[in-house]
C-alpha positions in Angstrom: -24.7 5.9 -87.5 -22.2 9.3 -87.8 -25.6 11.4 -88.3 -27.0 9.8 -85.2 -23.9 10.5 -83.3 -24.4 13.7 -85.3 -27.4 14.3 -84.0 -27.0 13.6 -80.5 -23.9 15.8 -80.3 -26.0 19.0 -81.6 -29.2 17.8 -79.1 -26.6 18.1 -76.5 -24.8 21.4 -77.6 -28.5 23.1 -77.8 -29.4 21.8 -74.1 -26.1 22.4 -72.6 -25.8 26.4 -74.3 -29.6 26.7 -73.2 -29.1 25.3 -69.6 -28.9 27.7 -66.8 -26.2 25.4 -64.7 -22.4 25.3 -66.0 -21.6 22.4 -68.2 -18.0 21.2 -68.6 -16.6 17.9 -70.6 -13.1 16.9 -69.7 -11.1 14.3 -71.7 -9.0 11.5 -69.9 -5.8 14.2 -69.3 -8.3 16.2 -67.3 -8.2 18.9 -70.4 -11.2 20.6 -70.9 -12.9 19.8 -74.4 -16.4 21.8 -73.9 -17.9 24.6 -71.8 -21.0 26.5 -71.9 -21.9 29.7 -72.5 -23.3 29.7 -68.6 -20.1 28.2 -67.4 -18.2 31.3 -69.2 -20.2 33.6 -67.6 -19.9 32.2 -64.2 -16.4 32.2 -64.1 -15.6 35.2 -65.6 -13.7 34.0 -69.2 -14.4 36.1 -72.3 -13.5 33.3 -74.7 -14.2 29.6 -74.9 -10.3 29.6 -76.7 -8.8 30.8 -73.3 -10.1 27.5 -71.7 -10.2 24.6 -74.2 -7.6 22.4 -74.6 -6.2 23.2 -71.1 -6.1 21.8 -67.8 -7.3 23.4 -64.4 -2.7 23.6 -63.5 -2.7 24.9 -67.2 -5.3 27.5 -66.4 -3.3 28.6 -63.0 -5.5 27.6 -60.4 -4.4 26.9 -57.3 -2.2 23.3 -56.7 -5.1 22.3 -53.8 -8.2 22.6 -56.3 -6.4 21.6 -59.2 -6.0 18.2 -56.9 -8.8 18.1 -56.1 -10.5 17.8 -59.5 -8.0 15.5 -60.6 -8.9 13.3 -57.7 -12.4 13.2 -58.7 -12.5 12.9 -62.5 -9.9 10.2 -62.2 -12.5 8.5 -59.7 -15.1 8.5 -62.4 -12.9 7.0 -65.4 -11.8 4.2 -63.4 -15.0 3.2 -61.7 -17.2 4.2 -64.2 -19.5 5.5 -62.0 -21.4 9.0 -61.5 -19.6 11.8 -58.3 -21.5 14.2 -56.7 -19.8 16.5 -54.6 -20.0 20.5 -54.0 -17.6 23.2 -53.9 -16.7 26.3 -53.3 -14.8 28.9 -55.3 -14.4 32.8 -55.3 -15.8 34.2 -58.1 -16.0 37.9 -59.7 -18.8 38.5 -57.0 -16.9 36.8 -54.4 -17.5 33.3 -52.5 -19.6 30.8 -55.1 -20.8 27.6 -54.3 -21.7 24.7 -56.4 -23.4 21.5 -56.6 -21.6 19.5 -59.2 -21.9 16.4 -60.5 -19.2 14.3 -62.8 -21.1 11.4 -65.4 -18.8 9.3 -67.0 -19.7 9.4 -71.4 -19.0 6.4 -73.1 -18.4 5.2 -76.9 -19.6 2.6 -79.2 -17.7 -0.2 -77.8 -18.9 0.8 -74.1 -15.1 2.7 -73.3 -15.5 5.9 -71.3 -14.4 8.6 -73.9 -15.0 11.8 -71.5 -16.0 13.0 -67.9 -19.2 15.1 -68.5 -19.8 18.3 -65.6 -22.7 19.5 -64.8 -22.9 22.0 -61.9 -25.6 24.2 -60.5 -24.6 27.3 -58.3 -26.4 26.7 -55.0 -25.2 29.7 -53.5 -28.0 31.6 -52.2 -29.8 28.4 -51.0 -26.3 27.6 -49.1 -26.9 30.7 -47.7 -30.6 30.1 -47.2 -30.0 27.0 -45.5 -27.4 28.5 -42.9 -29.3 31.4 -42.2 -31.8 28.8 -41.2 -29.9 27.1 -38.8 -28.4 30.0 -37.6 -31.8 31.4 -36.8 -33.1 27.6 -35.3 -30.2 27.8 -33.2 -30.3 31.6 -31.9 -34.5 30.3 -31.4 -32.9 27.3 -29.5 -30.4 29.3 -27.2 -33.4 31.5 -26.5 -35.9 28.8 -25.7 -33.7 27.2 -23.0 -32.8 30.5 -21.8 -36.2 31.4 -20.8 -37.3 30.5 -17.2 -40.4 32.2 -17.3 -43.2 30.9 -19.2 -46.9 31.7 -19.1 -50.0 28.8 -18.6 -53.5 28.4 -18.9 -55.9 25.9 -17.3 -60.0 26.2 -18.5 -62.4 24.8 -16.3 -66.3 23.8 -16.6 -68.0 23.3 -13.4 -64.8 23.9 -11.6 -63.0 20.6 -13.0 -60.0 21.7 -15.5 -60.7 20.5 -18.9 -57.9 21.8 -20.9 -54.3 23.2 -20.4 -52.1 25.8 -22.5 -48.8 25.8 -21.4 -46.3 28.7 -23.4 -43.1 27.2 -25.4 -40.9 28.4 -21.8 -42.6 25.1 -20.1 -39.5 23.1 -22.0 -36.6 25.1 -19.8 -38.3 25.0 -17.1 -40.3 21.4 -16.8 -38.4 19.4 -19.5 -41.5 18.7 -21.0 -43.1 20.0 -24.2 -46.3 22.3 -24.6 -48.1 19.6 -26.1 -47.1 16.5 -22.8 -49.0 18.8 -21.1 -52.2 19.2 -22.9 -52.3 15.7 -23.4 -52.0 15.3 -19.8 -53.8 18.2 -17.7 -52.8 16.5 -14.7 -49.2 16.4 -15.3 -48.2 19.2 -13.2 -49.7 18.5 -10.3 -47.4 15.0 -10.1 -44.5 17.7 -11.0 -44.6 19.1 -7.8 -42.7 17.1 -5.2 -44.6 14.8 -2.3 -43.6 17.7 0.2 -44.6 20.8 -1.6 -47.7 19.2 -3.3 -50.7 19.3 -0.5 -49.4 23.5 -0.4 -49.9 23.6 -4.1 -53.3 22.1 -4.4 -54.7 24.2 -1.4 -53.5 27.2 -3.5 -55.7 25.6 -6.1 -58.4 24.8 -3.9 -58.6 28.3 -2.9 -58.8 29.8 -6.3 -61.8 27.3 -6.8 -63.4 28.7 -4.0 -63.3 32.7 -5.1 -59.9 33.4 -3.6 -57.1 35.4 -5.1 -54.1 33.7 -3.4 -50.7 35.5 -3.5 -47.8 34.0 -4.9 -46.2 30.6 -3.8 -42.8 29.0 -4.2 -42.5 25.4 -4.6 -40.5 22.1 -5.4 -40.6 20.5 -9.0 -39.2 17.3 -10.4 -38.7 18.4 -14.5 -38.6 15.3 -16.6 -35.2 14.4 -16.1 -35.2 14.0 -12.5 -33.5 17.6 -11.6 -35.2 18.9 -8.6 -36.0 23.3 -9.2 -37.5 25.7 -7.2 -40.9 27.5 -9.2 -42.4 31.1 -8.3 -46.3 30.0 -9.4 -48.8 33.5 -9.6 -52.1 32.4 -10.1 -54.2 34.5 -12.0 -58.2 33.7 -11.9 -60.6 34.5 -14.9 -64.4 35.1 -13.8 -67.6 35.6 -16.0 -69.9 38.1 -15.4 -71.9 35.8 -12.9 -68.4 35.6 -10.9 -68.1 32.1 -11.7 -64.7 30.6 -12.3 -64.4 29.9 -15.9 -60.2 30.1 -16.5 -56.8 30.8 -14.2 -53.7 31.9 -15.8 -49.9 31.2 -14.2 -47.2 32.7 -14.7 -44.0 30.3 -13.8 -41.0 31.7 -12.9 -37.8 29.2 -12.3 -36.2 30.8 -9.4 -33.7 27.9 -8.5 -30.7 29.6 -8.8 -32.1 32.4 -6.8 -32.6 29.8 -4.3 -29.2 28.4 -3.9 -27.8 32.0 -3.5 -30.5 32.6 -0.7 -29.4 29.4 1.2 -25.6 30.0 0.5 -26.0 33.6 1.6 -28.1 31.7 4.7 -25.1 29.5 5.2 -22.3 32.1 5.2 -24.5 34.2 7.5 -24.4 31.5 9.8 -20.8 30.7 9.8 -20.3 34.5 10.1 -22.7 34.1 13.3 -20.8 31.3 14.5 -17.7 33.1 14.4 -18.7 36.3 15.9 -20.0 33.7 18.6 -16.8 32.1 18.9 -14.7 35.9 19.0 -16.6 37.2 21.5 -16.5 33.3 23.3 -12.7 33.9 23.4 -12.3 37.2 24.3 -14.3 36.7 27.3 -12.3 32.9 28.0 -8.8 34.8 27.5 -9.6 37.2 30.0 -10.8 34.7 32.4 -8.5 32.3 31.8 -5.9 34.8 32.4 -7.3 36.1 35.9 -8.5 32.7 37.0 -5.0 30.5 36.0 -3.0 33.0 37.8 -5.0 32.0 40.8 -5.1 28.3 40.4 -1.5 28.6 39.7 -0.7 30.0 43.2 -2.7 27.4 44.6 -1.3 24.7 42.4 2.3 26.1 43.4 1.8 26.4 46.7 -0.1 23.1 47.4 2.3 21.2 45.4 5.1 22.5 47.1 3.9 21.8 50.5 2.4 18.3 49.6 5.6 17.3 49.0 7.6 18.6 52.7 4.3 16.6 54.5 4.6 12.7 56.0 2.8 10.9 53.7 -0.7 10.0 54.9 -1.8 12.9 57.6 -4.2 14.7 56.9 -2.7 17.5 55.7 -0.8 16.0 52.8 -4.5 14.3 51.9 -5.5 18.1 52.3 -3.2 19.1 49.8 -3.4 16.4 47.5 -7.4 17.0 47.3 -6.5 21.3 46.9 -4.1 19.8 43.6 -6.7 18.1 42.3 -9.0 20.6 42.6 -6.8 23.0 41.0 -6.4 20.7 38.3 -9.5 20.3 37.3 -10.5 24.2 37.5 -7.5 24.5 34.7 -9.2 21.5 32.7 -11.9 23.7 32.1 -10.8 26.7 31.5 -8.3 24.8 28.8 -11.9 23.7 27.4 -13.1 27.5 27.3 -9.8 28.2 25.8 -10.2 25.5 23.0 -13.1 26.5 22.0 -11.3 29.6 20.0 -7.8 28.1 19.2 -7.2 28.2 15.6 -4.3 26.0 15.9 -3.7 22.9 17.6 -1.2 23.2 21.2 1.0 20.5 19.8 1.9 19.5 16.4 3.2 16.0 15.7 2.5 12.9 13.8 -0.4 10.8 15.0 -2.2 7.8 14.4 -6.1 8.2 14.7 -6.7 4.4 14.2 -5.0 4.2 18.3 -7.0 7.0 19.2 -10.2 5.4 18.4 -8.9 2.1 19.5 -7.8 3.3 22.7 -11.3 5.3 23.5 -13.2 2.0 22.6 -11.4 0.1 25.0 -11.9 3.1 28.2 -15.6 3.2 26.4 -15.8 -0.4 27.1 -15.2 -0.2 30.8 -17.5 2.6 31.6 -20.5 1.3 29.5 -21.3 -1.7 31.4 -22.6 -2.9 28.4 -25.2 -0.8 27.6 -24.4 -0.2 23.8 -22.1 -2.3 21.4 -19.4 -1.0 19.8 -18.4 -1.8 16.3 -15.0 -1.0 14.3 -14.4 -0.2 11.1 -11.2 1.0 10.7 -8.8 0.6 7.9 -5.2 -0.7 8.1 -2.4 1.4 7.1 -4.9 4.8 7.4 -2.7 7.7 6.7 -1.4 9.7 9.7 -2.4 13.6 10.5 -0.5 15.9 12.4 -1.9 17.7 15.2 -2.3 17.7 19.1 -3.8 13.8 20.1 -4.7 15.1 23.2 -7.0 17.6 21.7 -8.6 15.0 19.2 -8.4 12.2 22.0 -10.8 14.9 23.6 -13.2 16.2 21.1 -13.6 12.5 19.7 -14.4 11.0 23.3 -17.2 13.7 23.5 -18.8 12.6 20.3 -18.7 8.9 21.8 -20.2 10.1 25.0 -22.9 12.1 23.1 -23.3 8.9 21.0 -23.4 6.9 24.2 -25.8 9.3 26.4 -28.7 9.6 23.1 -28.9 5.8 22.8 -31.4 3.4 24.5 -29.6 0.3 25.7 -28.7 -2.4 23.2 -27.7 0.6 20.9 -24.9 0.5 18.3 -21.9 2.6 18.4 -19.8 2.5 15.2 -15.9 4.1 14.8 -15.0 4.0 11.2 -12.0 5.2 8.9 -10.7 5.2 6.0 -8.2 6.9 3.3 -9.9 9.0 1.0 -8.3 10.8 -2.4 -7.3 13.9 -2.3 -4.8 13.3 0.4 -8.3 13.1 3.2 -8.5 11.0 6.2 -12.5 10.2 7.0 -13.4 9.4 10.9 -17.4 8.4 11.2 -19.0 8.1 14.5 -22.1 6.6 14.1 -25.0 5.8 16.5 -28.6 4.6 16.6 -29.5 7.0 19.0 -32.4 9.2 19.1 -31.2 11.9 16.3 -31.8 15.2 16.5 -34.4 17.5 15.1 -33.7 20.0 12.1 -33.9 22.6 14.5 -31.1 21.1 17.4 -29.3 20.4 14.6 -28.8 23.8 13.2 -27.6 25.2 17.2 -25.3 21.7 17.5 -22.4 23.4 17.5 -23.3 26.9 19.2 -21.3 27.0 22.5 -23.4 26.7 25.5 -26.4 25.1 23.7 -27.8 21.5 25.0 -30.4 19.6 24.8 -29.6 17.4 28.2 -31.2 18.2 31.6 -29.5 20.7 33.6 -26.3 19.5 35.7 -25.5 17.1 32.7 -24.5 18.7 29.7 -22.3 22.0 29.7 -22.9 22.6 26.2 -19.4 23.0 25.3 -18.9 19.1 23.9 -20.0 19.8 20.3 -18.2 23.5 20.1 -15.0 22.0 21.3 -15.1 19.0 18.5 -15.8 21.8 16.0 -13.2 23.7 16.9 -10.9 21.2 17.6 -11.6 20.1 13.8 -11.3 23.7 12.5 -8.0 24.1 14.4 -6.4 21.0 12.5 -7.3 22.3 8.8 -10.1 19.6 8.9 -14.4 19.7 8.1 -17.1 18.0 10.1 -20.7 17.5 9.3 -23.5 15.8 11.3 -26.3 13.7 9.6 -29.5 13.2 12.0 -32.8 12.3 12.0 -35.5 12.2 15.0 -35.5 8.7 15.4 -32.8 7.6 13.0 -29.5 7.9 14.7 -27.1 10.3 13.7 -23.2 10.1 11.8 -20.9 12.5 12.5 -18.3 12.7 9.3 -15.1 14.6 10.2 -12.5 14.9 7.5 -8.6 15.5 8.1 -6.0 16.0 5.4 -3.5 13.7 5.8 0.0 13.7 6.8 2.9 12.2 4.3 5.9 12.4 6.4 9.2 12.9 5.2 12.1 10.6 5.1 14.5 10.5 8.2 18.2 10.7 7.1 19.6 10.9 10.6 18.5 10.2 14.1 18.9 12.7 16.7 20.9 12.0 19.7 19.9 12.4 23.2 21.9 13.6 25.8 21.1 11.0 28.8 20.1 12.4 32.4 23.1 13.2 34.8 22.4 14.3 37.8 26.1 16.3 38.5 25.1 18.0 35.3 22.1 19.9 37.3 22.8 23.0 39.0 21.0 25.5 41.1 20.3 28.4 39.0 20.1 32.2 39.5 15.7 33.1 38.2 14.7 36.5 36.9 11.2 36.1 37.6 9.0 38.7 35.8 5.2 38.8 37.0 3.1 41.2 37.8 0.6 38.7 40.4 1.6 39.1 43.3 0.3 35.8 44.0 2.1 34.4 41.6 5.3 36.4 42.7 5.0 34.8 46.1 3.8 31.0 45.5 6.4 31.3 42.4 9.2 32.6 44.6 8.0 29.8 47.5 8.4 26.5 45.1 11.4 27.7 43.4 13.6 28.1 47.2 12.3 24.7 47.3 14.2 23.6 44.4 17.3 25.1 45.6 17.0 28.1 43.2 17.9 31.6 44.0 14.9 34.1 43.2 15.2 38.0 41.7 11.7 39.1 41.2 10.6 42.0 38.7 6.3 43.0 38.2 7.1 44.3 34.5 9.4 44.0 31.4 10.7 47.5 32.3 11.6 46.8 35.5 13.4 43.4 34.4 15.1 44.7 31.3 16.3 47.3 34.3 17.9 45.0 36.5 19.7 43.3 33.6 20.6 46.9 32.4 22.1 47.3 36.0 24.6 44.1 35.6 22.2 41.3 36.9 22.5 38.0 35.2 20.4 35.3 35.3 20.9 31.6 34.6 16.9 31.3 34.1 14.5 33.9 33.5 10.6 33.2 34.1 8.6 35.5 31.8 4.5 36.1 32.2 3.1 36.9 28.5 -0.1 38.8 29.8 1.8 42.0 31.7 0.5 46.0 31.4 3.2 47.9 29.9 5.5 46.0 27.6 4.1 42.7 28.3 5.9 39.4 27.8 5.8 40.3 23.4 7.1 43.7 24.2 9.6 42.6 27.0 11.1 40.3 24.3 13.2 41.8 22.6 15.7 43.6 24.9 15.7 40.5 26.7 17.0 38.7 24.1 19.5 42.0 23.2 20.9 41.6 26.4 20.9 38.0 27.4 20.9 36.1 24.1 21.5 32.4 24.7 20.2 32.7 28.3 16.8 30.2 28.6 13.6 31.7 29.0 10.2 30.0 30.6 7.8 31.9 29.0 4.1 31.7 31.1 0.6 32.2 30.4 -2.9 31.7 31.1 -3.4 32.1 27.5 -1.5 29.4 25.0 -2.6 30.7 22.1 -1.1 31.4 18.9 0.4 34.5 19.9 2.0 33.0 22.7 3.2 30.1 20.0 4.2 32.8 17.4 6.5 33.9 20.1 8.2 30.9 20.7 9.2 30.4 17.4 10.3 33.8 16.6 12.8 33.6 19.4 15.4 31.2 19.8 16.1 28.9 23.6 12.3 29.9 24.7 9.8 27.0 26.2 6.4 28.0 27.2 4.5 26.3 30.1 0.5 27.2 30.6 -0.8 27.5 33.9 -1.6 26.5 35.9 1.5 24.0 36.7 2.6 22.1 39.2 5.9 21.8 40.7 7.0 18.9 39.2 6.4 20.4 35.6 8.9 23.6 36.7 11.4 21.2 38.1 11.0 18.8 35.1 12.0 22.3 33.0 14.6 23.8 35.7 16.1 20.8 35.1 16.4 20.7 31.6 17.4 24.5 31.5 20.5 23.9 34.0 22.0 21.1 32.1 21.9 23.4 29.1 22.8 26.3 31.2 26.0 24.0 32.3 26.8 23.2 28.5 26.7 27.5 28.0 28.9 27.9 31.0 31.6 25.3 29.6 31.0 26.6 26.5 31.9 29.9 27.9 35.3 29.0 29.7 36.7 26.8 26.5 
């Protein structure tokens, strides 16, 4: 039996000293007992004495491999069971991998005596195999990169028998070379219902001797993504001129696409905006003109409305020249509306009462022609803005609603809160709709599609702008006999906690006084209608037709109790006037006019302190509602003064 052991021992010395691969033997302390001639080599010992006997912590490797084998050849004595595992080592000729595997050796009685190692360096195929995948991947990256690909369709007796489509067709269709040989039909049902009667004219034209040019069209790939396609045909004839091949080249040109119509929409917004410049240029400088004109009449029929018996004819004269008036500065506040980037007022608001309140007027001026429906959600959030300007601009979309419906049509309000801190308003109809065409001019000022003498085409501009002015987006769905939505988003309004409640100093009338006015304005008619209503109220008049000639008079010792300032002067102006005003009467009031409420004039306000500004045209009542408030405080400066 000891010369079979014997024998076995020197069978395994002469294979293991012969073997190309390393092999190790390690006793139960993990001390090696035996290692090739390979193994030596490998890793770098001269003699087999520097290594037996010792562990890998007695050998000075590092404490992370030496656990790591200790790990292992402890798994195999206690299980009993072959490890296979790889690893990586530097050695003399740098990085080294190996394949390794740990079988347990056992004695006689069946005990596990030693951990047998045998491992093969698998360096270069390690290297092999990554270069491999390296090079599938760079292939890969390349493959989906391409958008172009080429394709070939051969026909007999002008039906296609066979297609070759290059290996780009994956990128650019989803589908493999091969889906489409299979199925030579396959890109035809690629190309979208809309696009595909263009395509297979193209074809049709080839078929007939034609060399078409280029086309661009719609595909579905295979995952349901919708691209845009540059198709060249290229025909193939035989020497008879008969059609025998035609070649494509396919070029995805989607992205292309979406810059074109991005470009097409920021061209458009660019348009609208030159539209709506040159819109307010022209409605400034008619406002201003024209409101210093309705304003004299305003002033002067209001004035002398009120000194007439009520019910003679002349004081139903007047009260039909006010009304007049009124509605000639209604529309030139539309004009002006158009091209205000910010609303007139700015408080809290409630859009849920808007649309409530519109639906009931909208209710009594339908006679029933469509139903209403509401959708609106409790607790919306509030906006800020100006309610009169949305109460406008969302009335119009109702009357547009209500004017493109048949009767028995729907009309439906709805809100909601979105995320994001968005308010949604929907108004909804099942109206008519509107062409692709109308619907691209909607919003251009001046533009209608009604008959002439019922539409001003200013409804849809003002909502826009109205919209744009409160931070807000709009967007109108419509189709030609579908009805159209109109989607407006607002951002909402969180308001902030109230600690205190302001007082309000209650109405007296022995707190009013009759004030001295520095009127500065350089209409005469102004000057004169101004000068007419304010002797009315008891007020004593100083008028000036510039800033420099008012800042003169308070330079020569006048002062006022009230001064009335016009912001669209030549010279200084109302901006320019400003300042010295305010140098040499700082706390005195100051009605600041204009034809123009805009955001200059508002800028204005603000950057000044005791200034109010009052659009024309007004009528009498609005200056006395403000004379009034500026002589009580006038009052509280004078007692201030004597204290």
């Amino acid at each position: 039996m000891l010369r079979k052991q014997n024998e076995r021992e020197d069978r395994f010395r002469s294979l293991a000293e012969s073997s190309m691969d390393l092999v190790v033997c390690y006793d139960r302390q993990g001390r090696h007992t035996y290692l090739n001639p390979t193994g030596l080599e490998m890793l770098g010992i001269n003699r087999a004495s520097d290594i037996l006997g010792k562990t890998h912590r007695d050998c000075g490797l590092a404490d992370d491999i030496c656990r790591f084998w200790e790990i292992r050849i402890e798994q195999v004595f206690l299980t009993g069971q072959s490890l296979r595992t790889e690893f990586g080592f530097l050695g003399p000729n740098g990085l080294v991998t190996h394949d390794c595997r740990l079988i347990p050796e056992f004695d006689a009685e069946g005990a596990i005596h030693s951990v047998l190692g045998v491992s093969r360096d698998i360096t270069e195929r390690k290297r092999a195999e990554d270069e491999l995948r390296e090079s599938e991947e760079r292939y890969r990256r390349i493959t989906e990169a391409i958008t172009d690909y080429i394709y070939s369709v051969r026909l007999t007796d002008g039906r296609s028998v066979k297609t070759l489509h290059g290996p780009g067709c994956l990128a650019v269709t989803g589908y493999q070379a091969k889906e489409f040989a299979d199925d030579p039909f396959l890109w035809f049902r690629m190309v979208t219902n809309e696009d595909r009667p263009a395509v297979e004219d193209q074809v049709q034209r080839i078929l007939a001797g034609e060399d078409p040019p280029p086309m661009e069209h719609r595909i579905i790939r295979k995952n349901g993504e919708l691209r845009w396609v540059r198709n060249t045909f290229v025909p193939h004839r035989d020497q008879r001129g008969i059609l025998v091949t035609y070649d494509g080249l396919v070029q995805d040109i989607t992205e292309r696409k979406r810059a074109e119509e991005e470009n097409t929409k920021l061209q458009a917004r660019l348009q609208q905006a030159q539209k709506m410049e040159s819109l307010g240029n022209l409605a400034g400088g008619v406002a201003h003109d024209m409101n210093n004109v309705l304003g004299a009449i305003l002033g002067l029929a209001s004035a002398n409305v009120e000194g007439q018996p009520s019910g003679i004819k002349a004081q139903l004269a007047f009260k039909s020249i006010i009304k007049a008036a009124e509605r000639g500065g209604k529309v030139l506040k539309s004009l002006l509306n158009l091209v205000r980037k910010n609303p007139v007022e700015d408080r809290e608001i409630d859009l849920n009462s808007i649309l409530m309140e519109e639906v009931h007027l909208l209710e009594r001026t339908t006679l029933a022609k469509v139903h209403i429906e509401m959708d609106l959600q409790p607790g919306l959030r509030s906006i800020r803005g100006d309610p009169n300007a949305l109460t406008n601009a969302l009335m119009n979309l109702c009357i547009n609603a209500v004017d493109a419906m048949p009767a028995n049509g729907m009309l439906t309000l709805a809100s909601r809160n979105l995320d994001e801190g968005w308010v949604e308003i929907l108004v909804k109809d099942t109206g008519c709709g509107m062409t692709k065409e109308v619907l691209e001019k909607a919003f251009d000022p001046f533009f209608t599609t009604k008959e002439i003498g019922k539409g001003t085409g200013l409804g849809l501009p003002l909502v826009y702008s109205t919209v744009q002015a409160h931070q807000g987006q709009i967007e109108i769905q419509s189709e030609p006999g579908r009805g159209t939505c109109v989607r407006i988003l607002f951002p909402a309004y969180e308001p902030a906690v109230q600690s205190t409640e302001c007082a309000v100093e209650p109405r007296s009338e022995s707190s009013l006084r009759k004030m001295n006015v520095l009127l500065v304005d350089d209409d005469e008619l102004i000057q004169s209608s101004m000068r007419e209503v304010l002797d009315l109220l008891g007020h004593k008049v100083t008028s000036a037709q510039s800033g420099e000639e008012a800042l003169g008079i308070l330079e020569a010792g006048f002062q006022p109790d009230l001064v009335i300032l016009d912001l669209n002067m030549p010279g200084l102006g109302g901006a320019g006037t400003m300042p010295g005003l305010r140098t040499l009467l700082p706390a005195v009031p100051v009605l600041l006019t204009t034809g123009r409420a805009d955001q200059t004039a508002q800028d204005l306000v603000e950057a000044y302190p005791n200034v109010t500004m009052l659009a024309k045209p007004f009528t009498m009542r609005e200056l006395q509602q403000h004379c009034e408030s500026f002589g009580r405080s006038s009052n509280s400066i004078h007692r201030l003064e004597k204290s």
